[in-house]
MILUMDO-259504 format. One record per atom (N, C-alpha, C): residue number from 1; residue in one letter; atom name; x, y negated, z. Coordinates in Angstrom, 2 decimals. Layout:
ATOM   pos   code   site        c1        c2        c3
ATOM   NUM      A     CA         X         Y         Z
...
END
This chain:
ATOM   pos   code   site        c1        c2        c3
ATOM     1      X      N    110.24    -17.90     18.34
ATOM     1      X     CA    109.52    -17.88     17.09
ATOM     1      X      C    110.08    -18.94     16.12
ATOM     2      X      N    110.38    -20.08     16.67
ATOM     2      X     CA    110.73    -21.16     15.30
ATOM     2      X      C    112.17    -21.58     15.36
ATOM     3      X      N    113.14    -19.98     16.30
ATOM     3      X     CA    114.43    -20.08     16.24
ATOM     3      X      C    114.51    -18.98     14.85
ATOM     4      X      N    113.82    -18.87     14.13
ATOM     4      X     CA    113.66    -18.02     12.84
ATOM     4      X      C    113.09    -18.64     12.03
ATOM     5      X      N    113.07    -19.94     11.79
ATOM     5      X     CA    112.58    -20.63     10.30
ATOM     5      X      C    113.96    -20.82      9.32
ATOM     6      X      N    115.06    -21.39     10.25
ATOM     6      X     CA    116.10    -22.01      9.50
ATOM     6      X      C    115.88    -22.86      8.36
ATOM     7      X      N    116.99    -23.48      7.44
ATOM     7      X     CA    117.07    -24.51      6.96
ATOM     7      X      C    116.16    -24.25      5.72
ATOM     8      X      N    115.82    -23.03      4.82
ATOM     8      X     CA    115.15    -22.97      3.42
ATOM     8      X      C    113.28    -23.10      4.35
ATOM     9      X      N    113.05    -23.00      5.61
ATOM     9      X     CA    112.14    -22.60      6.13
ATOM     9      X      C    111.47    -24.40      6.66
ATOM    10      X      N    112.03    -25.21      7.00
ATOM    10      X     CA    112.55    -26.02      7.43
ATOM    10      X      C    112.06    -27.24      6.17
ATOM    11      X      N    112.76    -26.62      5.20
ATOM    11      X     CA    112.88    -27.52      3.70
ATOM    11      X      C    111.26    -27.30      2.81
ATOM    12      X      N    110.87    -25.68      3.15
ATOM    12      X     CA    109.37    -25.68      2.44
ATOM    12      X      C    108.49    -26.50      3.06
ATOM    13      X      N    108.56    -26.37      4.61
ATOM    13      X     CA    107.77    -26.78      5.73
ATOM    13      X      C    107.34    -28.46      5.60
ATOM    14      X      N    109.03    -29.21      4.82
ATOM    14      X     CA    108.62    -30.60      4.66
ATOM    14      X      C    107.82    -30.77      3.35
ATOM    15      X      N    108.24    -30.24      2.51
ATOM    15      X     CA    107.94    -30.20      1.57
ATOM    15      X      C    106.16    -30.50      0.97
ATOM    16      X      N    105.92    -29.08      1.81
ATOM    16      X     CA    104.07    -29.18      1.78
ATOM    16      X      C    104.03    -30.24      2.55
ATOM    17      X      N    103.89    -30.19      3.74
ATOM    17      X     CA    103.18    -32.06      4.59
ATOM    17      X      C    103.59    -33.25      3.45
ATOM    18      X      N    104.86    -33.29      2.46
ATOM    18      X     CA    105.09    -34.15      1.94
ATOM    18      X      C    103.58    -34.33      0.97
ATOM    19      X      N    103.56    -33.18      0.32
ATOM    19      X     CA    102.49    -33.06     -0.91
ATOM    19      X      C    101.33    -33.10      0.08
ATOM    20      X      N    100.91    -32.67      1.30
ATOM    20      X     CA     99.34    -32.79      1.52
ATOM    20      X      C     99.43    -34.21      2.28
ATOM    21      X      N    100.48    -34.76      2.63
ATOM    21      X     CA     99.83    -36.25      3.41
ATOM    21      X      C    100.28    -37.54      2.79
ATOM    22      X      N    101.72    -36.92      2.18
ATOM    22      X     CA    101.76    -38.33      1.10
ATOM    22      X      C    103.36    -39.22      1.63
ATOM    23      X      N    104.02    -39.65      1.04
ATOM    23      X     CA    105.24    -40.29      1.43
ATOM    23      X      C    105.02    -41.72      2.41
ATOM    24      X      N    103.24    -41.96      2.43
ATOM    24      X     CA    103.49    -42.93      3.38
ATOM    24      X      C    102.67    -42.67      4.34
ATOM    25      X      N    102.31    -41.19      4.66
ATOM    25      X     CA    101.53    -41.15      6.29
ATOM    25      X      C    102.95    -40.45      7.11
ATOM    26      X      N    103.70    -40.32      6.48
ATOM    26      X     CA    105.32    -39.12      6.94
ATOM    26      X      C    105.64    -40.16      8.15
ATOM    27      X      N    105.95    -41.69      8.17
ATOM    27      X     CA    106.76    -42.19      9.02
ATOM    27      X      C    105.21    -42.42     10.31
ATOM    28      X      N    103.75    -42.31      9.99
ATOM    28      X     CA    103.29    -42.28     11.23
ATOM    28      X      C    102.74    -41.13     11.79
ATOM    29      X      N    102.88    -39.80     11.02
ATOM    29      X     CA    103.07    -38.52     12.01
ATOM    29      X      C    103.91    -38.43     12.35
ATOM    30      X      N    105.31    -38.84     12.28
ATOM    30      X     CA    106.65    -38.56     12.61
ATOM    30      X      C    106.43    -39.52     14.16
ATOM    31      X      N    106.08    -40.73     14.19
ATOM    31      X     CA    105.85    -41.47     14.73
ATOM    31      X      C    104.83    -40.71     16.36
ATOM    32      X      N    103.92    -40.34     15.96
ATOM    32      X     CA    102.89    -39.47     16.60
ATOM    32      X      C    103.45    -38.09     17.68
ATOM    33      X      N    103.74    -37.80     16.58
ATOM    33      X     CA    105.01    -36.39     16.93
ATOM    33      X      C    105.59    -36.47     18.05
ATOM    34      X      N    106.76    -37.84     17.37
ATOM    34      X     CA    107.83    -37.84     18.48
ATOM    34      X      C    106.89    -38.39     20.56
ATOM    35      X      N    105.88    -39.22     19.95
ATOM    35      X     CA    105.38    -39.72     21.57
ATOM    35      X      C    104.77    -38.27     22.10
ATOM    36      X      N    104.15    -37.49     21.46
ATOM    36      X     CA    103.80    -36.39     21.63
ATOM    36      X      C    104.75    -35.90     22.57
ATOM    37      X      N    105.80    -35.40     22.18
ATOM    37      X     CA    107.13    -34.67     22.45
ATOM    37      X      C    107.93    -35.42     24.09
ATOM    38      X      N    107.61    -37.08     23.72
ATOM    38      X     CA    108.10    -37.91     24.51
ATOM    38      X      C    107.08    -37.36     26.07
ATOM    39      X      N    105.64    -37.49     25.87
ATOM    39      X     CA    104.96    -37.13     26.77
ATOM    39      X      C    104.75    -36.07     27.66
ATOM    40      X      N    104.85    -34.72     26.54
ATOM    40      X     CA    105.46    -33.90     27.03
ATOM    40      X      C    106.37    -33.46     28.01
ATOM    41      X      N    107.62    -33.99     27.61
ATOM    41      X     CA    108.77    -33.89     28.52
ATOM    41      X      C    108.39    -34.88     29.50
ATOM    42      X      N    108.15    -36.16     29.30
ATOM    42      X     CA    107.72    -36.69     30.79
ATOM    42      X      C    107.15    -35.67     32.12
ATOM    43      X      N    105.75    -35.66     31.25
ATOM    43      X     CA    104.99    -34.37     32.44
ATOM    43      X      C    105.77    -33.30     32.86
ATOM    44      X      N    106.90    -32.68     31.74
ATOM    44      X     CA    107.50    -31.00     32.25
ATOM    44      X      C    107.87    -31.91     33.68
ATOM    45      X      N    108.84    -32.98     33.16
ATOM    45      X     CA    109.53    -33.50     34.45
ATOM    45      X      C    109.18    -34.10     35.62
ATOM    46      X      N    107.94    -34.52     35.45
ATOM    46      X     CA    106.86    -35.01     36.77
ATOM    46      X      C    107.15    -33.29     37.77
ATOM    47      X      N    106.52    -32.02     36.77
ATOM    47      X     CA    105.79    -31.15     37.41
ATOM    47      X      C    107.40    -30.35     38.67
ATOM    48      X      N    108.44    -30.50     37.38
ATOM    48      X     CA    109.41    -29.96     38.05
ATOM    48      X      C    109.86    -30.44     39.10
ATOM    49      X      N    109.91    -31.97     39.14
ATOM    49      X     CA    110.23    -32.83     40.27
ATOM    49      X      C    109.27    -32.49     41.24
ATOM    50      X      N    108.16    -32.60     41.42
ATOM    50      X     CA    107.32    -32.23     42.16
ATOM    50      X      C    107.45    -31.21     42.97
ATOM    51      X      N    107.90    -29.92     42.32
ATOM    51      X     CA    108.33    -28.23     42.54
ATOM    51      X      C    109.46    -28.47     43.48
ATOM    52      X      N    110.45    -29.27     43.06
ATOM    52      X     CA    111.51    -29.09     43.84
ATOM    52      X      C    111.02    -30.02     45.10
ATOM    53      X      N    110.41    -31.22     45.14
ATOM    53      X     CA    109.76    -31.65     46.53
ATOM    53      X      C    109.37    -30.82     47.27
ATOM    54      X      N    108.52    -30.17     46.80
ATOM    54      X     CA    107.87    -28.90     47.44
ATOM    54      X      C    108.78    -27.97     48.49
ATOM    55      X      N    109.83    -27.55     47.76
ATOM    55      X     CA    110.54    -26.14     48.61
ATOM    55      X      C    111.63    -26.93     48.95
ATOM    56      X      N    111.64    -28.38     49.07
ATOM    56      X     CA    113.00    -28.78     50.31
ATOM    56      X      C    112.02    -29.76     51.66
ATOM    57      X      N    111.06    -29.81     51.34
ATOM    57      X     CA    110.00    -30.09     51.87
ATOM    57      X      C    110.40    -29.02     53.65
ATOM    58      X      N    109.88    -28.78     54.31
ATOM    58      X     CA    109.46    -28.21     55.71
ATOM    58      X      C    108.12    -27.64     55.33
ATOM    59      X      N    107.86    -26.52     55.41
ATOM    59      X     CA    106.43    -25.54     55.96
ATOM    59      X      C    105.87    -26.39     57.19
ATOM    60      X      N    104.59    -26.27     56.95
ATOM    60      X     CA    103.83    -26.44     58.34
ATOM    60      X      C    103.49    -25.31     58.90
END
């Protein structure tokens, strides 16, 4: 789905958040965002690590 915005899609997208939050809330949603994203991928990688414990693991 948002391998179909591209760059004019991309450019409106900043554009409005610029006009509805303002040039100085930009660097602490950006801020927000990125730990968001950071957390995210932590957990994918907890769950996957976990998965692979699992099936080299031994059955009881």
């Amino acid at each position: 789905m948002l391998s179909n915005i591209g760059i004019p899609g991309l450019i409106i997208i900043l554009v409005i958040t610029l006009i509805i939050f303002g040039p100085k809330k930009l660097p602490e949603i950006g801020a927000a965002f990125g730990k968001t994203l950071s957390e995210f991928k932590r957990s994918t990688n907890e769950l996957l690590e976990d998965d692979e414990q699992e099936a080299t693991q031994p059955k009881k």
